[in-house]
PLY file of the C-alpha trace (Angstrom):
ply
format ascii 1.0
element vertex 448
property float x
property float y
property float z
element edge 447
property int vertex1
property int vertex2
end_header
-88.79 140.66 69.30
-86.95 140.87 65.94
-85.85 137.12 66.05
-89.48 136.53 67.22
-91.24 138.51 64.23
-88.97 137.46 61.60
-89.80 133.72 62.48
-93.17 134.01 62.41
-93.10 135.26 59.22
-91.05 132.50 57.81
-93.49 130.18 59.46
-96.11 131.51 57.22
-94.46 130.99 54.22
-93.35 127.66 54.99
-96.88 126.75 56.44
-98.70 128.07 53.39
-95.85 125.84 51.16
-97.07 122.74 52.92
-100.68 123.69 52.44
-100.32 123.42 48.86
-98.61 119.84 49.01
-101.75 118.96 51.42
-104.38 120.37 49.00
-103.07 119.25 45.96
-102.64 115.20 47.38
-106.27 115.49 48.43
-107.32 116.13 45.09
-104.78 113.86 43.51
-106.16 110.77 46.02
-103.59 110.52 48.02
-104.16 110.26 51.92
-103.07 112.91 53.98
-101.67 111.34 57.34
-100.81 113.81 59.26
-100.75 117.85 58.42
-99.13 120.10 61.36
-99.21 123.75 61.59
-95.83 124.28 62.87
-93.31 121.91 64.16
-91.42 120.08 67.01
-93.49 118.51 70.04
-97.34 118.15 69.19
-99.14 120.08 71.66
-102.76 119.19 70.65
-104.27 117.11 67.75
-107.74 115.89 66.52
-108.42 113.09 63.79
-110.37 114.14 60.77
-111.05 111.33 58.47
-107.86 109.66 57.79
-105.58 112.41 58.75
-104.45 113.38 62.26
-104.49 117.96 62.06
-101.80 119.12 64.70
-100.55 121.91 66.58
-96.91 121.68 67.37
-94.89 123.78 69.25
-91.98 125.46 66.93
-93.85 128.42 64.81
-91.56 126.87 61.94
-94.09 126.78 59.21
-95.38 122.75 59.24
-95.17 119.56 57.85
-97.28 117.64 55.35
-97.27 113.83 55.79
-98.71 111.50 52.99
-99.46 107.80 52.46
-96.74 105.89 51.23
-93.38 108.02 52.35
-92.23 105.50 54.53
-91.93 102.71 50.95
-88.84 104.32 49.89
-87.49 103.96 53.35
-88.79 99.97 53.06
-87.64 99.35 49.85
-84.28 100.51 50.41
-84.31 98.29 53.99
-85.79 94.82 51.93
-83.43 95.51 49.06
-86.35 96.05 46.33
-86.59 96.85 42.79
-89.49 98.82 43.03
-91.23 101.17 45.74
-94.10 99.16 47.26
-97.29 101.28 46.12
-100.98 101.08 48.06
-103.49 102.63 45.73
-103.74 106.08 48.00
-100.25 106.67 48.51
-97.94 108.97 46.94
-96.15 106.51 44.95
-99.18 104.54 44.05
-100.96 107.65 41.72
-99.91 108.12 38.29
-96.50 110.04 38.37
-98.81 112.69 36.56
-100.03 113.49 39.58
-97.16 113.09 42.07
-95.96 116.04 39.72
-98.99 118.23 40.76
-98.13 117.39 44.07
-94.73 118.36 44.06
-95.51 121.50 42.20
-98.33 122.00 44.11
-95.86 123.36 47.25
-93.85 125.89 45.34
-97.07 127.34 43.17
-98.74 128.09 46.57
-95.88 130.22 47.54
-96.07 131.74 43.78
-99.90 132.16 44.51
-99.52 133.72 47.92
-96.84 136.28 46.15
-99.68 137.45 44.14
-101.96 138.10 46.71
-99.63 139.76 48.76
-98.67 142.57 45.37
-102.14 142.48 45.15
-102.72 143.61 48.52
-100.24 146.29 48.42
-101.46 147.46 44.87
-104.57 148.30 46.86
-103.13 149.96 50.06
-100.61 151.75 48.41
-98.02 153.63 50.69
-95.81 156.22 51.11
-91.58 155.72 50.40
-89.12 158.18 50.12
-86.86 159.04 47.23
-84.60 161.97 46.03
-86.11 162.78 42.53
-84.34 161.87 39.00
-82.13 164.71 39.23
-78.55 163.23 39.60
-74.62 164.01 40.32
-71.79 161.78 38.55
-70.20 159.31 41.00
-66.32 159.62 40.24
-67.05 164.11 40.93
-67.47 163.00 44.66
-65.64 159.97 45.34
-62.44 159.87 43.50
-61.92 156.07 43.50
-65.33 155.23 42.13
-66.06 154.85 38.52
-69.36 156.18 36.52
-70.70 154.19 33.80
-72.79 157.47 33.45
-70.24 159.85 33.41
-67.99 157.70 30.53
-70.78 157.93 28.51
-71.20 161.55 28.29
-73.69 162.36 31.17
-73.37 165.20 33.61
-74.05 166.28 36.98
-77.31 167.66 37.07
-78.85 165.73 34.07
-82.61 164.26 34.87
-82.88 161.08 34.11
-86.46 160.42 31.62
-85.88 156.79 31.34
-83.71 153.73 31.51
-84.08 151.20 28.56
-87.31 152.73 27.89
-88.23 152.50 31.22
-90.51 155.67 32.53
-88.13 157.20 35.61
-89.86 159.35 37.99
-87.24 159.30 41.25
-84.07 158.05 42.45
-85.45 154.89 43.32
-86.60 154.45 39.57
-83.17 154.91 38.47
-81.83 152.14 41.30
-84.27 149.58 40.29
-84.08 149.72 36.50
-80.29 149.98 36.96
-80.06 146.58 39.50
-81.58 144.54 36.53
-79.10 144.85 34.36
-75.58 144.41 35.32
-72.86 144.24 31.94
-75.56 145.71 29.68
-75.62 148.50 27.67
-78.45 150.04 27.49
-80.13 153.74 26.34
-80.59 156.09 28.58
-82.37 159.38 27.97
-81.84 162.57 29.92
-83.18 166.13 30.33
-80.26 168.81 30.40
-81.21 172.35 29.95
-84.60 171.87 28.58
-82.51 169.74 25.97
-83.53 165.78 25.70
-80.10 163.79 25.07
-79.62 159.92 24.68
-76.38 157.61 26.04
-75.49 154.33 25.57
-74.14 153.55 28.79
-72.66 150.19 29.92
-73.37 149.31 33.30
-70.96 148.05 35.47
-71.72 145.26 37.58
-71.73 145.10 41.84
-69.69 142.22 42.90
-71.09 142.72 46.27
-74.78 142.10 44.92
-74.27 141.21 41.59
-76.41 144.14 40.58
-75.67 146.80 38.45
-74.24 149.94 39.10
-75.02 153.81 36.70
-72.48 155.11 38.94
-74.54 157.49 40.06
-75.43 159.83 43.44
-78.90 161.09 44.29
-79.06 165.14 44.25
-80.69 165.88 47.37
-81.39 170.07 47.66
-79.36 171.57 50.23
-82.57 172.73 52.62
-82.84 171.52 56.19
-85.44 169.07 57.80
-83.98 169.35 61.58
-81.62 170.16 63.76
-80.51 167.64 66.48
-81.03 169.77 70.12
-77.41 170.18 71.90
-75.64 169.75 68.30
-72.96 171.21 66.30
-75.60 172.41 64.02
-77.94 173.55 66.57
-74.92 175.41 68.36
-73.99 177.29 65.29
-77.55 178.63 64.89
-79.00 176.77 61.87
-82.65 175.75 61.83
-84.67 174.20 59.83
-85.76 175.08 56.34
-82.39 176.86 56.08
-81.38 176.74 52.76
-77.44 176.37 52.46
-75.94 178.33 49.52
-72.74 177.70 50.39
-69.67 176.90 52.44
-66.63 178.84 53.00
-68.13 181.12 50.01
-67.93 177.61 47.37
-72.06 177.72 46.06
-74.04 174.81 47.11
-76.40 173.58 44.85
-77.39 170.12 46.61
-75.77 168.34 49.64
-72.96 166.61 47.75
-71.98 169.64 47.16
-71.79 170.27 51.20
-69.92 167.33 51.55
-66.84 168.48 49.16
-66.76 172.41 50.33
-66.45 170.80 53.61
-64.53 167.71 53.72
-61.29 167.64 56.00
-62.38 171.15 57.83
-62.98 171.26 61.72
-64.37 174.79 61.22
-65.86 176.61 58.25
-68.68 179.68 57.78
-72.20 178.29 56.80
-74.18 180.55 54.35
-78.14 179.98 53.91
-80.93 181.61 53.23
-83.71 181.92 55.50
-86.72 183.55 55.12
-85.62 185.97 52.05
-82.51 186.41 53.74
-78.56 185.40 53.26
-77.10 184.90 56.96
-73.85 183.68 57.79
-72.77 181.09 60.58
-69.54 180.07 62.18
-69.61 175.74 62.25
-67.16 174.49 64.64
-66.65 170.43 64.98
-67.19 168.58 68.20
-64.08 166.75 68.26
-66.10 163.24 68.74
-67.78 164.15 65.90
-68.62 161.12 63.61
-71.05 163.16 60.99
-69.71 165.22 58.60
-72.22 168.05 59.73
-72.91 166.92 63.24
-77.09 167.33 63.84
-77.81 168.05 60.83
-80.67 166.48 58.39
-82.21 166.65 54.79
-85.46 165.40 53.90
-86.30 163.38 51.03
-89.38 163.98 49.36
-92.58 162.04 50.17
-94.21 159.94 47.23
-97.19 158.32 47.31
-97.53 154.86 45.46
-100.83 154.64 43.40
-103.57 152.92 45.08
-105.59 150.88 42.34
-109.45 148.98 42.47
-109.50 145.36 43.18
-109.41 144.20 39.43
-106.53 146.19 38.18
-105.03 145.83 41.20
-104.72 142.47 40.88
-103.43 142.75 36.78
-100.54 144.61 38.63
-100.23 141.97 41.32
-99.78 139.21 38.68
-97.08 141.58 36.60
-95.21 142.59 39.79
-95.23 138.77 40.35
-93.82 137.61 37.10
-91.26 140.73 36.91
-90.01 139.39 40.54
-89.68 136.09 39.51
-87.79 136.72 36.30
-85.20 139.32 38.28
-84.79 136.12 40.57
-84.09 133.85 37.94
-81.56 136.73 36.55
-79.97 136.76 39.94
-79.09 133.11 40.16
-77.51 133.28 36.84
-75.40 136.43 38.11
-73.87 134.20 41.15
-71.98 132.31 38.48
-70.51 135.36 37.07
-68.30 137.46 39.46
-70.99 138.22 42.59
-69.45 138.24 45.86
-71.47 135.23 47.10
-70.39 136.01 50.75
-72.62 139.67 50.08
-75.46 137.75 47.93
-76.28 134.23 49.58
-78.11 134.59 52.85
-79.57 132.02 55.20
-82.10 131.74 57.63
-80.33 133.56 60.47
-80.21 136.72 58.11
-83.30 136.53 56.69
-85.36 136.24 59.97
-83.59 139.44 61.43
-83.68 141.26 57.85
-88.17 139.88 58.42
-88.00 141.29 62.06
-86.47 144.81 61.27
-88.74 145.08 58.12
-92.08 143.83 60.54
-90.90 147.08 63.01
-89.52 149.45 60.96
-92.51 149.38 58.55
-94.88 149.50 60.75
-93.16 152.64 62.96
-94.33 154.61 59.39
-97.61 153.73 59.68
-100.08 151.02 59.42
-100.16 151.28 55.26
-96.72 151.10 55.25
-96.36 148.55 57.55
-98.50 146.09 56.33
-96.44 147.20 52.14
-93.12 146.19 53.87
-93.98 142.87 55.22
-95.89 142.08 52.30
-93.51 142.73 50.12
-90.60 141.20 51.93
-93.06 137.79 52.57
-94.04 138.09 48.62
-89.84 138.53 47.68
-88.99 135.15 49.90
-91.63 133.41 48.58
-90.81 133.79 44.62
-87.46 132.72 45.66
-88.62 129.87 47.61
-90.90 129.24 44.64
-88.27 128.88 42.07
-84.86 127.01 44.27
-87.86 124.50 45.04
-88.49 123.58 41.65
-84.28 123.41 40.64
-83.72 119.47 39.71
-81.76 118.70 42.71
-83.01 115.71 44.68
-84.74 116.21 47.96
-86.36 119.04 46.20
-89.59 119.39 44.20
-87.54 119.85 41.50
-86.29 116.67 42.02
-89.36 114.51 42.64
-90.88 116.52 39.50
-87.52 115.05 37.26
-88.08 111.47 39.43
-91.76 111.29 38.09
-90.85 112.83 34.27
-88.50 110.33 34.01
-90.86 107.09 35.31
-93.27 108.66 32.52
-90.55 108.70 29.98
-89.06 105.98 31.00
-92.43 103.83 31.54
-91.07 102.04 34.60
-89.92 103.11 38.27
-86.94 104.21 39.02
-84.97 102.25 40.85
-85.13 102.95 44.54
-81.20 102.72 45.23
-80.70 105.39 42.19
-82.59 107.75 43.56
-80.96 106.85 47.33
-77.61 107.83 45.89
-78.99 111.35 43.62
-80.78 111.74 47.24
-77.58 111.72 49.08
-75.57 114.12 46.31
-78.60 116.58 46.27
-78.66 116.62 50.16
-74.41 117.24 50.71
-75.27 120.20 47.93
-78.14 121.45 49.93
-76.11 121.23 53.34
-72.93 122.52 51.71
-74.93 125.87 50.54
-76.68 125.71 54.32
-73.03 125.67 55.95
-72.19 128.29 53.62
-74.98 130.52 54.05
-75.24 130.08 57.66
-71.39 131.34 57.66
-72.44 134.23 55.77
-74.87 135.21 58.68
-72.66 134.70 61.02
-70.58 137.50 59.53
-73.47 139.82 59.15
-74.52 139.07 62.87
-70.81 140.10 64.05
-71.05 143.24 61.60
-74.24 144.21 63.10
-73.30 143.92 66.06
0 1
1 2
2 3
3 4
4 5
5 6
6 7
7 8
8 9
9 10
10 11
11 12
12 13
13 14
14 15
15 16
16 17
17 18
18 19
19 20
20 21
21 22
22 23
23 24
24 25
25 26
26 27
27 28
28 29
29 30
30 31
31 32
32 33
33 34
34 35
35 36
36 37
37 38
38 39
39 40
40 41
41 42
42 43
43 44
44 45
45 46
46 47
47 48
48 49
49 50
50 51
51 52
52 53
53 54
54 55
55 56
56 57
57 58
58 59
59 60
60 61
61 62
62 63
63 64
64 65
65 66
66 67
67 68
68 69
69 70
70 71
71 72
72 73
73 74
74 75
75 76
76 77
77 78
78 79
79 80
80 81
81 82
82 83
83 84
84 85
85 86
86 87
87 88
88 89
89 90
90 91
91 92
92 93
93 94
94 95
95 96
96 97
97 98
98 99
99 100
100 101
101 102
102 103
103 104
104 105
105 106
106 107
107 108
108 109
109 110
110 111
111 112
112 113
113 114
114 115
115 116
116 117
117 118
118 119
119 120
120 121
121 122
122 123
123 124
124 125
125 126
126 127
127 128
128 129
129 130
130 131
131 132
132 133
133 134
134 135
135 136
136 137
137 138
138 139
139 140
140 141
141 142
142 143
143 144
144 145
145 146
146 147
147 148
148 149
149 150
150 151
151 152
152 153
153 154
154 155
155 156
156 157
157 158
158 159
159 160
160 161
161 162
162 163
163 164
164 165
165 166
166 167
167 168
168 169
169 170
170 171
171 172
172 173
173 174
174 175
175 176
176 177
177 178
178 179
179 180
180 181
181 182
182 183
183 184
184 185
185 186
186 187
187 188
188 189
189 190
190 191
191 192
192 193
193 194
194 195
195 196
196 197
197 198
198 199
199 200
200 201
201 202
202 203
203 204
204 205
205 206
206 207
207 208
208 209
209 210
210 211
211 212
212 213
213 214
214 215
215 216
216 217
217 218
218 219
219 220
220 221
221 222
222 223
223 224
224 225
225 226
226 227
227 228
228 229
229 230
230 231
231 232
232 233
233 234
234 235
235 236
236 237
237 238
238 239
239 240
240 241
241 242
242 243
243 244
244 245
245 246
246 247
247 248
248 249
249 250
250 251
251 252
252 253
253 254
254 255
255 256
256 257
257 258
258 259
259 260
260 261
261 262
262 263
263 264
264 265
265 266
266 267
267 268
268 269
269 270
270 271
271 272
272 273
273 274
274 275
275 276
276 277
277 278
278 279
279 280
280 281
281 282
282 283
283 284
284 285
285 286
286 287
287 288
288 289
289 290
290 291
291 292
292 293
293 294
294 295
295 296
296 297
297 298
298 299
299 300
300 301
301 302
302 303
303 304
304 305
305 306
306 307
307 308
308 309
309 310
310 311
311 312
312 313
313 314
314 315
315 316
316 317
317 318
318 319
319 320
320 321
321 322
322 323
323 324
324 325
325 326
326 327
327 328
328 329
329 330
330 331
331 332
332 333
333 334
334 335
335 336
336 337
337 338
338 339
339 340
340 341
341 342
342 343
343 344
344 345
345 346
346 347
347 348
348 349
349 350
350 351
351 352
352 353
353 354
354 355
355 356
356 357
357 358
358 359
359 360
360 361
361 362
362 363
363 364
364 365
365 366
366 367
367 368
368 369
369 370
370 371
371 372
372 373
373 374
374 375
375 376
376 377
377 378
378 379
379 380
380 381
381 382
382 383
383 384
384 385
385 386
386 387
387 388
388 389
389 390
390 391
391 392
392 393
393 394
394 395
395 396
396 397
397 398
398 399
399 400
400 401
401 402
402 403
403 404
404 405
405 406
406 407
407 408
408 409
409 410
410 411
411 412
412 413
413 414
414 415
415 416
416 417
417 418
418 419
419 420
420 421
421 422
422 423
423 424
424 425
425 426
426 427
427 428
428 429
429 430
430 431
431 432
432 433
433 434
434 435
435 436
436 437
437 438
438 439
439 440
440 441
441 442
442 443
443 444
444 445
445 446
446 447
């Protein structure tokens, strides 16, 4: 069902790409021969006017077919100079509008992210998050280097903001740090009821090209449940125990758990429960995988705000634009030092990463359900907005340049020149597919 799920929401996105092509050649005069809703074998169809509206049988998005497509094809095959043009087709508009067109795919997708942060602005939905309290990286894992700590923070410290940047939670501090990898940038704490301010350079993620605090969410030390037949549950702990500490070292959150207890098969666990300090003997299975086998901690619940229709969609328009410029931002970091086997994914990956975000969202609940997808659908479809308008031919990009260029140039290009840029920008386009597609193949063999 994940494979299943994650397709049909590809399909969408693809479908609603096409829809834009098909609306936009309407308008521009161009006939519309055939429009599909999905691909493969045609398993019904009905003629409308001058185009032929399908069903087909692959839930792979669809296919817009205009007027005139088959010229280049023919001018190649007669050897011409030009592209033969009938007054309805898509090379006999103005190039003016074969550029509306071509843009008109991509700015769908672009609309239909919109929407979809629209939506979500007006659901709203609960996510989890350890608060802005944090613990220096390098203090618990001694080969890993802290921006934050080099700069003068400490465990402890609340983080107020990031670049100016309001910071509420953990997940404020992983967002605002993601965007900007190599930059140094203020960041303003709260340490004793003392506000302090650090330039900190962040260090860039070669696995994601993101950037990196070097930081570790403080997480209190209280328990949310106890797996039945456990360690844990063996040794007597229940939940809402509070650990204070381990083998007598205080515990102040559940990094702290982790050191006082790293390496030992047995140790005494103190909490308090119910106004109480009790002591309890933790002995290892000796399959054990977990460093505290059965054990769990809760992260606080936080509720995204839920706004009317018209501000709503103000923040659906600014999450829009703020997702398309961090896209932009990560295309740029590919070029210098991401691990591109970690950051490029294909289809494979994508439609399982779709599937798992279609179930896991919606085991939360039906508001966050319908958050996840939306948000996932809205994320593909800024990036399918933008690498569809790059000037690589075969693209939109490309038949945008093809038509800017007849306009500059005040004549067609001719049709074996854009053959040949046709046949570079395709071996590009494979050679990422091949690449990408490896790339999932790794993550399929991981994941499994």
């Amino acid at each position: 069902m994940t494979i299943i799920w994650g397709i049909l929401c590809l399909g969408v996105i693809v479908f609603i790409h096409e829809a834009g092509h098909f609306l936009a050649a309407r308008c521009c005069g161009v006939s519309v021969e055939s429009f599909s809703v999905g691909m493969g074998p045609v398993i019904w169809h009905r003629t409308i006017g001058s185009t032929d509206y399908r069903i087909s049988l692959l839930p792979l998005g669809g296919y817009c077919g205009m007027k005139g497509e088959k010229a280049f094809q023919q001018a190649l095959d007669q050897k011409l100079s030009y592209i033969p043009a009938e007054p309805d087709s898509f090379y006999g508009v103005h190039p003016g509008k074969r550029i509306c067109i071509a843009f008109a795919g991509p700015f769908a997708n672009l609309v239909f992210a919109c929407i979809a942060f629209t939506v979500i602005a007006m659901v709203g939905y609960t996510y989890y998050s350890a608060d802005n309290r944090v613990i220096m990286a390098d203090e618990l894992y001694a080969d890993t280097a802290s921006p934050a700590h080099a700069a003068g923070m400490q465990t402890g410290d609340r983080i107020i903001s990031i670049d100016g940047t309001p910071i509420q939670s953990f997940a404020d501090i992983t967002r605002a740090a993601a965007v900007r990898p190599n930059e140094t940038v203020p960041i303003t704490v709260s340490r004793g009821g003392a506000v302090h301010t650090f330039s900190v350079t962040l260090q860039m993620d070669s696995a994601t090209g993101s950037g990196r605090l070097g930081v570790v969410s403080w997480i209190e030390p209280v328990v949310d449940s106890v797996a039945p037949e456990s360690a844990a549950a063996q040794a007597g702990l229940l939940p809402q125990d509070r650990i204070t500490a381990i083998n007598g070292a205080a515990v102040r959150n559940t990094a702290d758990i982790q050191k006082a207890a790293q390496g030992l098969s047995s140790f005494v666990i103190t909490v308090e429960r119910g106004g109480e300090q009790l002591e309890f003997t933790y002995t290892a299975a000796a399959q054990e995988q977990a460093l505290i086998d059965g054990l769990y901690f809760a992260l606080p619940a936080l509720e995204a705000p839920v706004y009317p229709l018209f501000p709503a969609i103000l923040e659906g328009i600014k999450d829009t634009a703020e997702m398309c410029a961090l896209s932009v931002k990560s295309i740029v970091l590919l070029f210098q030092g991401a691990d591109l086997s970690q950051a490029v994914s294909g289809p494979v990956r994508i439609t399982v990463m779709l599937g798992d975000t279609v179930k896991s969202g919606f085991s939360a609940g039906l508001a966050e359900g319908v958050s996840s997808i939306l948000n996932f659908l809205a994320l593909i479809s800024i990036s399918l907005f933008i690498m569809n308008l790059l000037p690589i031919p075969i693209l939109d990009g490309g038949l945008i340049l093809a038509a800017v260029l007849q306009l500059l140039l005040r004549r067609q290009i001719h049709p074996k020149i854009i053959y040949y840029t046709q046949f570079i920008g395709a071996a590009i386009i494979l050679l990422i597919f091949v690449f990408a597609l490896f790339n999932d193949i790794q993550y399929l063999l991981q994941r499994h």
